[in-house]
C-alpha positions in Angstrom: 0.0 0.0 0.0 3.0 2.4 0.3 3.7 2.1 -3.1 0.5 4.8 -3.4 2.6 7.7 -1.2 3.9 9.3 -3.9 0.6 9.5 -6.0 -1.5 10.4 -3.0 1.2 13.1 -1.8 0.3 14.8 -5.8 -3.5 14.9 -5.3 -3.0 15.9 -1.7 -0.3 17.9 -1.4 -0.8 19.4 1.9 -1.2 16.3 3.6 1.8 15.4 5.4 0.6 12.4 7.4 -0.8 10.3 3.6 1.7 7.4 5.4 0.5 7.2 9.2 -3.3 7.2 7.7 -2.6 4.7 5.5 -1.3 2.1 8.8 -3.9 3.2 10.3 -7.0 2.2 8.0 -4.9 -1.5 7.6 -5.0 -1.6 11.5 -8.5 -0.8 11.5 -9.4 -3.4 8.5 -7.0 -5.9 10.7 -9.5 -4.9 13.7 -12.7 -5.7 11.8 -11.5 -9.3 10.0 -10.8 -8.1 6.8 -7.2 -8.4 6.7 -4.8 -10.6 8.5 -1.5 -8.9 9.8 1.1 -11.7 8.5 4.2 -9.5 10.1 7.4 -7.7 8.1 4.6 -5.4 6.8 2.9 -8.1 4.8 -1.4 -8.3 4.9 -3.7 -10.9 3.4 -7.1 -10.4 2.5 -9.6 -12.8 4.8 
């Protein structure tokens, strides 16, 4: 999902936190049982 920093950063230039929001919607869809947190930054979809 980092791979989209860069992209988001251009259509959201003044967002300087486009990282920390991303970890936190995959800890939240961890949370819920939509993801499963496999460790070393890896997910899989449930």
């Amino acid at each position: 999902m980092y791979n989209f920093v860069d992209e988001l950063q251009l259509k959201h230039p003044t967002n300087k936190h486009i990282q920390d929001k991303i970890r936190q919607q995959l800890q939240f869809l961890r949370d819920i049982g939509i993801i499963e947190f496999k460790g070393n930054g890896n997910y899989r979809k449930i």
